[in-house]
C-alpha positions as CSV (number, residue, x, y, z in Angstrom):
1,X,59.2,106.2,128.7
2,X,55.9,106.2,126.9
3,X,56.2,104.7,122.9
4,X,58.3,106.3,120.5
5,X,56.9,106.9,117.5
6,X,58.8,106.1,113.9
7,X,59.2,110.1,113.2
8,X,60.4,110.7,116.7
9,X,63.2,107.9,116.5
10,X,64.0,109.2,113.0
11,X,64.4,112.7,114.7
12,X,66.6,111.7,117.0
13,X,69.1,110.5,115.1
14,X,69.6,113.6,113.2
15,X,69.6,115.3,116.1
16,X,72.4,113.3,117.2
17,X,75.5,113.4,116.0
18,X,75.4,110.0,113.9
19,X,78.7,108.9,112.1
20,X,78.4,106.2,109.5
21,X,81.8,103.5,108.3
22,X,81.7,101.2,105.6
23,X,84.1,97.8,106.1
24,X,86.7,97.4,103.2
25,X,87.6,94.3,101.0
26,X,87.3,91.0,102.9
27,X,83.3,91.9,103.5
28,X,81.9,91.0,100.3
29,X,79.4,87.9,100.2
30,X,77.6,86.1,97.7
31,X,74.2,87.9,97.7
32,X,75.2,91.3,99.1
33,X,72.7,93.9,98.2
34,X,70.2,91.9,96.6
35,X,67.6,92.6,99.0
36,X,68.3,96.4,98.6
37,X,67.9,95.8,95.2
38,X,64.7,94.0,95.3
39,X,63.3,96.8,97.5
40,X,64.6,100.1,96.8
41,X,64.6,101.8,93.0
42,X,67.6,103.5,94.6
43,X,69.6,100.5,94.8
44,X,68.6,99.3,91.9
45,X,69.5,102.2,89.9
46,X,72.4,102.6,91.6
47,X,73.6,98.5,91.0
48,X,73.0,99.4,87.2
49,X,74.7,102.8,87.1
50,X,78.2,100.6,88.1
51,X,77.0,98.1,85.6
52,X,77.1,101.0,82.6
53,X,80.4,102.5,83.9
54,X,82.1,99.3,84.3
55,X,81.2,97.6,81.1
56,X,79.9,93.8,83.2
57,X,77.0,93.2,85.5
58,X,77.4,94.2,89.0
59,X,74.4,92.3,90.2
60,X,75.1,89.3,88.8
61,X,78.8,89.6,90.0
62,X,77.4,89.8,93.3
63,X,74.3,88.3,93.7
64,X,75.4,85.2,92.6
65,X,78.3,82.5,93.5
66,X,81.3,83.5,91.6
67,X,84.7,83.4,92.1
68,X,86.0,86.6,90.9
69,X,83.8,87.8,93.5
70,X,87.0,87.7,95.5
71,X,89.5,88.7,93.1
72,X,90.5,92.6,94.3
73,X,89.7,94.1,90.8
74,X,86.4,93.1,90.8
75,X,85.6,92.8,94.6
76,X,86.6,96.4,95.3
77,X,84.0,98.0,92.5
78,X,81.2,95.2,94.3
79,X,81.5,96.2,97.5
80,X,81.8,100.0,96.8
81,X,78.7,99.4,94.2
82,X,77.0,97.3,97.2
83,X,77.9,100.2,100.1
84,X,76.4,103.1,98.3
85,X,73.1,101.3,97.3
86,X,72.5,100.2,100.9
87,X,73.7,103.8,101.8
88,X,71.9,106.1,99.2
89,X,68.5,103.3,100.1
90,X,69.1,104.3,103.6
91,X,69.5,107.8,103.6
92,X,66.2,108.0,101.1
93,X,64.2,105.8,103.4
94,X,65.4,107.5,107.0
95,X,66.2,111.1,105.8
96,X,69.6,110.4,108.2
97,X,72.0,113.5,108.0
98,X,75.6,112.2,108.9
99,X,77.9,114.2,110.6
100,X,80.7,111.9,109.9
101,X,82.0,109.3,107.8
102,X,84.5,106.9,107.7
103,X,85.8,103.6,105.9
104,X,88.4,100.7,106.1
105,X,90.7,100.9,103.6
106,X,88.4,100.9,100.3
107,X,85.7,101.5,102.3
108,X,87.2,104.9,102.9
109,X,86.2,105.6,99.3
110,X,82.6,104.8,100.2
111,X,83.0,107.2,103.3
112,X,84.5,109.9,100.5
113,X,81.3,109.3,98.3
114,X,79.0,109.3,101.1
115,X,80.0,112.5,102.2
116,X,80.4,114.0,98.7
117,X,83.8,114.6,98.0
118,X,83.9,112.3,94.9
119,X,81.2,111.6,92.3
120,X,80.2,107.4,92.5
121,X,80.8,107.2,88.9
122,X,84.7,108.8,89.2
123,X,85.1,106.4,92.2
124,X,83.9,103.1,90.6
125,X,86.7,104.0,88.0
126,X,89.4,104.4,90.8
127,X,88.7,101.4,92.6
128,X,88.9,99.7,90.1
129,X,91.7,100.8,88.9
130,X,93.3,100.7,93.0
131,X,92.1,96.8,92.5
132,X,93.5,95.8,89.3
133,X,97.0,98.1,90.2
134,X,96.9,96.5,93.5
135,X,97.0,93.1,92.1
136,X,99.6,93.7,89.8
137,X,102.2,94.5,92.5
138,X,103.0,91.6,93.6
139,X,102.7,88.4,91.5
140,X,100.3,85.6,93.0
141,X,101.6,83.7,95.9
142,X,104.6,86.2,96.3
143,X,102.8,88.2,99.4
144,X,100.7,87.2,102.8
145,X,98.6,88.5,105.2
146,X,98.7,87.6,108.7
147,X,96.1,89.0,111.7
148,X,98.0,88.9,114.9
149,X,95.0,88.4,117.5
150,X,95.5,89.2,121.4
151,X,94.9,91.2,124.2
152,X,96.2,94.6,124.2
153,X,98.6,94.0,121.7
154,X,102.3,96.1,122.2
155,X,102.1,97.6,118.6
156,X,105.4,99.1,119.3
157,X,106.9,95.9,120.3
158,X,105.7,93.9,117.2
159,X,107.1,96.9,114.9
160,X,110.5,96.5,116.3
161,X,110.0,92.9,115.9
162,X,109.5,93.1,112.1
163,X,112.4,95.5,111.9
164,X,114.6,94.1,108.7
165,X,111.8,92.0,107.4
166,X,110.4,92.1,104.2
167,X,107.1,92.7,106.5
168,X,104.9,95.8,107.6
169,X,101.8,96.8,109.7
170,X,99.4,96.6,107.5
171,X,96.5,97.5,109.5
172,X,96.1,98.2,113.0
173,X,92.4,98.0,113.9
174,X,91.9,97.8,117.3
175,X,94.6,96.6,120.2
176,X,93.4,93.6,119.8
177,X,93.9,93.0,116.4
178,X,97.0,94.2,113.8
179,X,97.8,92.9,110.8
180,X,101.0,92.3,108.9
181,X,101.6,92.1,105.3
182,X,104.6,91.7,103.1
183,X,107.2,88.2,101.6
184,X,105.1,85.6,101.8
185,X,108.2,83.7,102.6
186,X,109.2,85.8,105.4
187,X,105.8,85.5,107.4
188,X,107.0,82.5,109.5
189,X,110.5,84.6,110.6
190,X,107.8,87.7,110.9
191,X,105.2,85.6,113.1
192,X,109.0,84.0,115.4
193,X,110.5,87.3,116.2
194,X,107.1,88.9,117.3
195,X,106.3,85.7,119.1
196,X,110.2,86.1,120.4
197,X,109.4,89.9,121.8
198,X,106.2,89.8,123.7
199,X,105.6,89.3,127.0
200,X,103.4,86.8,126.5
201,X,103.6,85.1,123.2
202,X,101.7,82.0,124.0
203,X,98.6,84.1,124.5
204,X,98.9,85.6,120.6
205,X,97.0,83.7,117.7
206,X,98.6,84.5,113.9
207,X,95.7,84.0,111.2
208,X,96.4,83.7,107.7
209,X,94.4,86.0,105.4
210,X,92.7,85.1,102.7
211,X,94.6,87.4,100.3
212,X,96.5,87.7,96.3
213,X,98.2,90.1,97.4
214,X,100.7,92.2,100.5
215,X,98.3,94.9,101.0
216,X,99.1,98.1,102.6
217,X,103.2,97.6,102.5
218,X,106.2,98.3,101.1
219,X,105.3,95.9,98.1
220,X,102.6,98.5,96.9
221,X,105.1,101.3,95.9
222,X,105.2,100.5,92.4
223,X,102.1,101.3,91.7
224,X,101.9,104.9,93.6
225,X,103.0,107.1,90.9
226,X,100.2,105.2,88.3
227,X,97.4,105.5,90.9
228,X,98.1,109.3,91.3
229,X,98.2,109.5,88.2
230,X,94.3,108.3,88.2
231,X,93.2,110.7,91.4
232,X,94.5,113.3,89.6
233,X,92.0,113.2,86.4
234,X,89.6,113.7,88.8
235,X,90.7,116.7,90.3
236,X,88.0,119.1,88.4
237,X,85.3,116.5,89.6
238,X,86.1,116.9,93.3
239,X,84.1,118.4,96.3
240,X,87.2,118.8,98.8
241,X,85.0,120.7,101.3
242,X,83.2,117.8,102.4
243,X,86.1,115.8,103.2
244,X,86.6,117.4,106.7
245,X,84.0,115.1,108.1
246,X,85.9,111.9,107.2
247,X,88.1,110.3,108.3
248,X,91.7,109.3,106.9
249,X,93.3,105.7,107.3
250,X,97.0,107.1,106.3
251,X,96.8,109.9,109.4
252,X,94.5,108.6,111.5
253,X,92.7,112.0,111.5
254,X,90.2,113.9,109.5
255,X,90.9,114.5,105.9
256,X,91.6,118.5,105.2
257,X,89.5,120.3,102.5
258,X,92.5,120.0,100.0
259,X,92.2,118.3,96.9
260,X,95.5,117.8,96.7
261,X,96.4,116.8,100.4
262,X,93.3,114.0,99.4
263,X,95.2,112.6,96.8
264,X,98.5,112.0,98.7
265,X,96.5,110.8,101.8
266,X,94.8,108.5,99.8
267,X,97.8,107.3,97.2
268,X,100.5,106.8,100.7
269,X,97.3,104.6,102.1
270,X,98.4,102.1,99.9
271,X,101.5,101.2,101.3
272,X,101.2,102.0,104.9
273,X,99.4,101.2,107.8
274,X,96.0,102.0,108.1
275,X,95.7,103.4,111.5
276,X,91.4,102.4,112.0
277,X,91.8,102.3,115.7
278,X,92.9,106.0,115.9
279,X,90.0,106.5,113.6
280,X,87.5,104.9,115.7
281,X,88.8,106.9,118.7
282,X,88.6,110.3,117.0
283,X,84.8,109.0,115.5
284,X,83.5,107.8,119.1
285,X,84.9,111.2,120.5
286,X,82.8,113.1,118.0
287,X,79.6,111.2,117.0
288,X,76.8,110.2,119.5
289,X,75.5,107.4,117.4
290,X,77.8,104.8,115.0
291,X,76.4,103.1,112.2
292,X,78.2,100.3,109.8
293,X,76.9,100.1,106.7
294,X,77.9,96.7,104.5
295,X,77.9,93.2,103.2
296,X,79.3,92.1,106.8
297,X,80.2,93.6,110.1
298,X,83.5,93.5,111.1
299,X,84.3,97.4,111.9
300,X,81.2,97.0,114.7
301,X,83.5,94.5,117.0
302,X,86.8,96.9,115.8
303,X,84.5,99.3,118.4
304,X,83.4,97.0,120.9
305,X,87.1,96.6,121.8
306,X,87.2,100.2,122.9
307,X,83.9,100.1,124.5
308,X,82.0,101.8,121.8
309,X,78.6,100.6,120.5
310,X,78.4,100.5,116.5
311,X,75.0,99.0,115.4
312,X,75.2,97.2,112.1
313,X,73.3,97.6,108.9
314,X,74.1,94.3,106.2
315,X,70.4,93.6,104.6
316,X,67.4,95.9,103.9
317,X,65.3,93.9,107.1
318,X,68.1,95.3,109.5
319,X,68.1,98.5,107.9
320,X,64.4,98.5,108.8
321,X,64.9,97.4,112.2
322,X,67.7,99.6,113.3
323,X,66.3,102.5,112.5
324,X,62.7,102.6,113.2
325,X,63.5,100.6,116.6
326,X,66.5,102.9,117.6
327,X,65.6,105.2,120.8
328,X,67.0,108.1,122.6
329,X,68.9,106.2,124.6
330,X,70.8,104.2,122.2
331,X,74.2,106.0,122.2
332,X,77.7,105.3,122.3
């Protein structure tokens, strides 16, 4: 194959089927977006759009070393603030046309903006709303998070194994990786029975998350009725035809063009499992080319365990080089 010029590259990605995800809360870094920001009037108007709807300074929140950083009501905003930048930049720079979207727990709400279904300004306001509700759940120190790393893990096997626990699925994103959540007191029973009713427990590693709170369990239904309560003032605002091309953590499938169905989807994705490796599946079946899009990767080795190739976007350079160096063979 002779060489492939920058429009022809370009070209063929919209001539693909391309599907871009954005990663969820865990992803944010000191000094996410900055380079976007430095580069692109885009991103830098976007950054300072979140700064006038939330009242603080996004880029300083997360250009710089801070601690709240990783608190959930301010790292949910950030990273949604950070994703769209990098995306709208993107987009702008490499006139790409997605065909489908999809997102890790918040990062579903950049997918939902991405494709249109909800205004960036309304969905700063509900993640950080979802952030500071979240956090107010479950009092520090009350709830854990544990990853539950193996090979081909038995999902139905560790489900009956938490059965009576004061401990869910919180996430399963790949068979190789699940996630439980719930009693912080509870996680060493929870981690003994699944160990207890596997085949082969000694192969199984249990990582403690990083986390203030039991997401995506039992311990978030408090808040459901309040966070409805925020979806639904921005009902008017909403664009539910374009939600047919993303996915949805809470059924594992494409969203419907319902407003209301949205809502629901997205208020029970609080408290149960985020099924991301059925949404992988259902993206790799459709979209001929994946792209990540965030302040780290961790959806693009969620796809290698399937066998799908997901090429990574985290600082304007890479943006640069993945798109003006990828070629028509590059596909899943």
């Amino acid at each position: 194959m002779g060489i492939v010029s920058r429009e022809e590259r370009l070209m063929f990605i919209n001539m693909e089927k391309l599907a871009v995800v954005f990663p969820g809360q865990g992803s944010q870094r000191a000094g996410m977006g900055k380079d976007f920001y430095d580069s692109s009037v885009i991103a830098k108007d976007t950054f300072e759009e979140a700064s006038d709807v939330l009242g603080w300074d996004v880029p300083a929140m997360c250009f710089n070393e801070n601690e709240k950083l990783h608190l959930t009501e301010y790292a949910q905003p950030c990273i949604l603030a950070t994703e769209i930048a990098m995306y709208q930049t993107i987009q702008s720079e490499f006139q790409i046309s997605p065909s489908f979207f999809g997102g890790h727990s918040l990062g579903e709400y950049t997918a939902l903006v991405a494709a249109g279904v909800f205004s960036f300004k309304d969905a700063l306001v509900v993640v950080r709303e979802r952030g500071r509700l979240m956090q107010e759940a479950s009092p520090v120190g009350s709830g854990s998070m544990t990853a539950v790393i193996g090979e081909n893990l038995p999902v139905n096997l560790i489900q009956k194994a938490l059965d009576g626990l004061p401990v869910d699925i919180a996430n399963i994103n790949s068979l190789q990786q699940i996630v439980i959540s719930g009693h912080a007191g509870s996680m060493d029973t929870a981690v003994t029975e699944i160990q207890n009713s596997v085949p082969s427990p000694d192969a199984l590693r249990f990582v403690p998350l990083n986390v203030s709170a039991p997401f995506h369990s039992r311990f978030m239904n408090t808040i459901k009725d309040r966070f409805r309560d925020v979806l639904n003032r921005l009902l008017e605002g909403m664009h539910p035809e374009n939600a047919e091309k993303v996915t949805s953590n809470y059924t594992g499938v494409f969203h419907t063009d319902s407003s209301l169905e949205i809502i629901h989807k997205l208020v029970e994705q609080l408290s149960n499992t985020v099924k991301w490796n059925e949404n992988m599946s259902l993206i790799s079946q459709k979209a001929s080319q994946i792209c990540e899009i965030g302040p780290n990767r961790p959806l693009r080795k969620f796809f290698q365990s399937i066998g799908v190739n997901c090429f990574s976007v985290t600082t304007f350079s890479s943006a640069m080089r993945e798109f003006q160096n990828r070629k028509p063979d590059d596909t899943i």
